[in-house]
N, C-alpha and C positions, 0 to 999 in steps of 0.2 A: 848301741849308739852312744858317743861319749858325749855329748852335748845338742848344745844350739847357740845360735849366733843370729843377734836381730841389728838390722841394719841401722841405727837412730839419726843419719840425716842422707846414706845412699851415697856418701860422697868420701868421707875419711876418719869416720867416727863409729865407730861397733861397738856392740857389747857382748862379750862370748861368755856363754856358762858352761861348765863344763861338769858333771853330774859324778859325783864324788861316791862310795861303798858308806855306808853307815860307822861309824869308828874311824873315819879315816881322817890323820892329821893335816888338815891342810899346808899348816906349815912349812910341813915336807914337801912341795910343792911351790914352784917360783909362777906369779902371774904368766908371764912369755911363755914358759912350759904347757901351764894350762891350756893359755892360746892354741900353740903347736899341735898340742895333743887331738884338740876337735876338732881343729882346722884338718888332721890326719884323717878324722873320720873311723874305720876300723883298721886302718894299714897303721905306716908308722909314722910319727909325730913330721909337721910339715912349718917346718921352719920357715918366717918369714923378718921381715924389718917392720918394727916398729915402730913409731915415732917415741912415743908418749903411753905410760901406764895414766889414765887420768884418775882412774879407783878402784880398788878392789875391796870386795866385800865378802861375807860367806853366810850361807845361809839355810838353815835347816828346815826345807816341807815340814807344814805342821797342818792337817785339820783340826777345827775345834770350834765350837760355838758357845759363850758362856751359858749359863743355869738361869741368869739374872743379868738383867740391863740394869737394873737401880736397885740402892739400898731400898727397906721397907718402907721409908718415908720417903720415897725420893730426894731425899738429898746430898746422894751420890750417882752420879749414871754414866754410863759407858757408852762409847763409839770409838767407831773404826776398827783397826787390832787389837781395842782391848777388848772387846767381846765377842772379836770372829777372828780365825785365820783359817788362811786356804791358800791354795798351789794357783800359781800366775796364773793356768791356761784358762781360756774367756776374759781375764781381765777385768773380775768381779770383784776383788779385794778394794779396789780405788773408789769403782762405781758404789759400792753398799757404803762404806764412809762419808761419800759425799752428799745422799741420801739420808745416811742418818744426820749428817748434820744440818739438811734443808728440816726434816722432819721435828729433832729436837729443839731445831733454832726457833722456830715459829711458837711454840707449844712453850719453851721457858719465857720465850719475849711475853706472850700472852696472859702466863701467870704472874711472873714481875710486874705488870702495867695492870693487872686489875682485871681484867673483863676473862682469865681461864679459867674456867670450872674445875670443883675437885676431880675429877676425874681425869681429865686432862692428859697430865704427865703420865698418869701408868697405861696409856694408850700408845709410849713408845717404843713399849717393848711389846705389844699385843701385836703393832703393826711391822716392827723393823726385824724380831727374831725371825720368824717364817720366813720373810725372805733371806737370811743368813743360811738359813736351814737350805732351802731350795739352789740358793746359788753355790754353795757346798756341793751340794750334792752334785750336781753339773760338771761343777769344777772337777770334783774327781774323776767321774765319769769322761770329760774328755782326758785331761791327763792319763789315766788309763790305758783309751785307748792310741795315743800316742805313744806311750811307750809298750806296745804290746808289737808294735808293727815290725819289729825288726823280730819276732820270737816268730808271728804268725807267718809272716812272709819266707823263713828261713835267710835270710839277708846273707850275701856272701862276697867280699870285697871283690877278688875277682873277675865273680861271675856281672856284678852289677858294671864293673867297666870295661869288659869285654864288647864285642861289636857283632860275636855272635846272635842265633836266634835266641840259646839261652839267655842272655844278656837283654835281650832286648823286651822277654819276657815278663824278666824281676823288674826292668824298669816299668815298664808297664802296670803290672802287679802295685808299684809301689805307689805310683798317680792315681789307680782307680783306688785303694786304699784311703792315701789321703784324700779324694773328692769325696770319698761317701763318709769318713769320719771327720768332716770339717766342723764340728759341732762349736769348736772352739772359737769359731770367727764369725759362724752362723748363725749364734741363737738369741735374735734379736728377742723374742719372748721371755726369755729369761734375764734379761737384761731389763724389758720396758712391758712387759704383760702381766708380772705380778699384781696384785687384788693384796688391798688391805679388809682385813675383816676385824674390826673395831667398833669399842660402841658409841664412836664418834660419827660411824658410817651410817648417815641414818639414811634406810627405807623407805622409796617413796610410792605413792599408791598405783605407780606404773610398775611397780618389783614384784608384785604380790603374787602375777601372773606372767612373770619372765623371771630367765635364770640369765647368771653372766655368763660370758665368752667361754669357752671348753681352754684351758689352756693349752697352748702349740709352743716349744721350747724353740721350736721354728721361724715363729709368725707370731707380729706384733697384731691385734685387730683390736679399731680406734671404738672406744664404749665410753659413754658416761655413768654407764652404772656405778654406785655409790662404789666409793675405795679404790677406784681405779685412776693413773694420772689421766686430766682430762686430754684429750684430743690435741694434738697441732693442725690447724687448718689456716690459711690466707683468706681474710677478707675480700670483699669488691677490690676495694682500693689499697688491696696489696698488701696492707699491715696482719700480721701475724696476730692470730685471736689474744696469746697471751700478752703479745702488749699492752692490753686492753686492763689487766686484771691491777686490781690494788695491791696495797703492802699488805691485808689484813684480808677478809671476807669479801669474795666478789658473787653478787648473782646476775649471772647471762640471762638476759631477756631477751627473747626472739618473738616475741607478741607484735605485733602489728599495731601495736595503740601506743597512745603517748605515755599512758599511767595507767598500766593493770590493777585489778585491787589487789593481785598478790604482790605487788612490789608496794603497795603501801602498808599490805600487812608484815612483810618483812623491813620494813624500814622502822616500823614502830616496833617491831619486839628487839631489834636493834638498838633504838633508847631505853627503851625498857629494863634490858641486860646490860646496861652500856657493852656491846659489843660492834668495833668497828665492822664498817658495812658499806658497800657502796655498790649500786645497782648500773648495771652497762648495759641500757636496749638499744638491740642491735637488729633493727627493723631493716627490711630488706633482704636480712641474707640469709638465705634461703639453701644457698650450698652449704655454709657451716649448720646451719639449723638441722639439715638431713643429716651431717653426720654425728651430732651433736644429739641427735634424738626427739631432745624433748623441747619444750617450749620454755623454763626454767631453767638453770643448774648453778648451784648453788660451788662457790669453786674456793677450796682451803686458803691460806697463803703458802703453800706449798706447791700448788697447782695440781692436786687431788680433790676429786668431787667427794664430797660431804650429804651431795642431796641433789636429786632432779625430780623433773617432772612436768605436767602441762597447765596447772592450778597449786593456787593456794587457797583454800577454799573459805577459811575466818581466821579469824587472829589467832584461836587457841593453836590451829597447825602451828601458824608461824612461829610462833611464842616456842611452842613444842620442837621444831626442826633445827632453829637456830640455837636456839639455849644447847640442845642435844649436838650438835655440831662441836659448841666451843667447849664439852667438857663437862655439861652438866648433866641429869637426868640417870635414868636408871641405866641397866645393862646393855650389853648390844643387841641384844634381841627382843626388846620391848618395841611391843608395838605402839603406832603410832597413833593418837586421840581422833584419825581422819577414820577410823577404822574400829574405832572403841564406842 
């Protein structure tokens, strides 16, 4: 197969690739050729009119995931293509950039202003490699089998536009093919199911005796367990939960009471830390509360939970969850003072 061609508005604007041998000069090579060539398919080049070259570009597959997101001190650190590259298919190069830069954005504003813990910063490569690593992997994995479809099928110009039964076969062959390797368009889990495991993820005493989600590269399933982005749900009145959320720390109250004592013990180690904070009860609702879990959830400025649960039981928790959230405290697997 000598290319692919994605439609960008369906109306008079393409963009053709056309998939070049390793060494080869492109040079040698006129854009409209290119064109011709894919547009041929495996027969011969298929000459058309074209208005307008509007860019050509070239460009070499690369997988790779840096060793390191930041110098030793943090104060150099990477995102986007400079710490990952990978093959278009799933569309995961754009999506982990823009991630890392909701993830580092939060985590630099927090240590510039005062209130990020030393640990902080080196929590963004703990959380943002693994997913490099993972959607890598994917990537090449559909890639792959994208390009294997013309070797496994035996593909044969002919026979695929013939009207015979052979013909009708390879086409057929070629749909059930693509429908079972659609991984590329399919895998919303690898896109929005990854789990950050950081020791910012703090633990809460509903985890002790539950595990997260099984990951499905399939299927996104909605958790507030720590590290995960929280849920999308609509409220009663229609507003979308994270509307709700502040620039900095938000805790989801689903209590049924005006002032729990866990929101005023998190409101106090809030000054405490100077750590912005601002608490959203959201009495009543009872469908995001089901899906949501727990009666607490503690939610980043990123829109990843940090901490849930159904209590805060004295100030030392609170003291201990929120500090542990913005950067401070010991590793990510200390446990937590509700338990000690």
């Amino acid at each position: 197969m000598k290319g692919a061609i994605i439609a960008q508005d369906e109306i008079d604007t393409w963009t053709v690739h056309q998939f070049l041998p390793a060494g080869f000069d492109h040079s040698q090579i006129s854009s409209e050729d290119a064109v011709y060539n894919v547009l041929g398919g495996m027969g011969d080049p298929y000459p058309i009119k074209i208005d307008e070259i509007l860019v050509r570009s070239t460009w070499t597959p690369n997988v790779a995931v840096a060793k390191n997101y930041s110098g030793p001190q943090q104060r150099i650190l990477l995102a986007g293509d400079a710490c990952h590259q990978t093959v278009p298919t799933g569309g995961y190069g754009m999506n982990m950039g823009i991630a890392e830069a909701f993830d580092l954005g939060w985590k630099l504003a927090a240590v510039i202003n005062g209130w990020g813990g030393p640990k902080l910063l080196s929590t963004y490569e703990e959380e943002r490699r693994p997913v490099a690593c993972l959607s890598l992997q994917w990537s090449k994995g559909h890639m792959g089998k994208l390009m294997a479809l013309s070797t496994i099928l035996g593909l044969e110009a002919d026979i695929i536009n013939s009207a015979d039964e052979k013909g009708q076969e390879m086409r057929s062959a070629i749909h059930q093919y693509a429908q079972k390797n659609d991984g590329h368009n399919k895998s919303i889990g690898v896109e929005m199911g990854y789990r950050y495991d950081s020791r910012i993820c703090v633990p809460g005493e509903v985890d002790h005796e539950s595990t997260p989600p099984a990951f499905d590269s399939r299927r996104y399933t909605p958790t507030t367990y720590p590290g995960y982005r929280a849920p999308h749900v609509f409220l009663k009145d229609g507003t979308p939960i994270f509307d709700k959320y502040s620039k900095e720390f938000t805790l989801i109250d689903f209590n049924d009471v005006q002032e729990s004592p866990a929101t005023t013990y998190i409101c106090n180690a809030s000054k405490k830390y100077n750590i912005p904070l601002e608490v959203v009860p959201l009495t009543g609702e009872h469908h995001a509360n089901k899906i949501w879990e727990t009666n607490l959830v503690l939610i980043r400025p990123d829109g990843f939970v940090s901490w849930h649960g159904n209590t805060i039981e004295d100030q030392i928790s609170a003291d201990w969850i929120l500090s542990k959230a913005a950067g401070y405290g010991g590793g990510k697997n200390e446990r937590s003072p509700i338990n000690n």
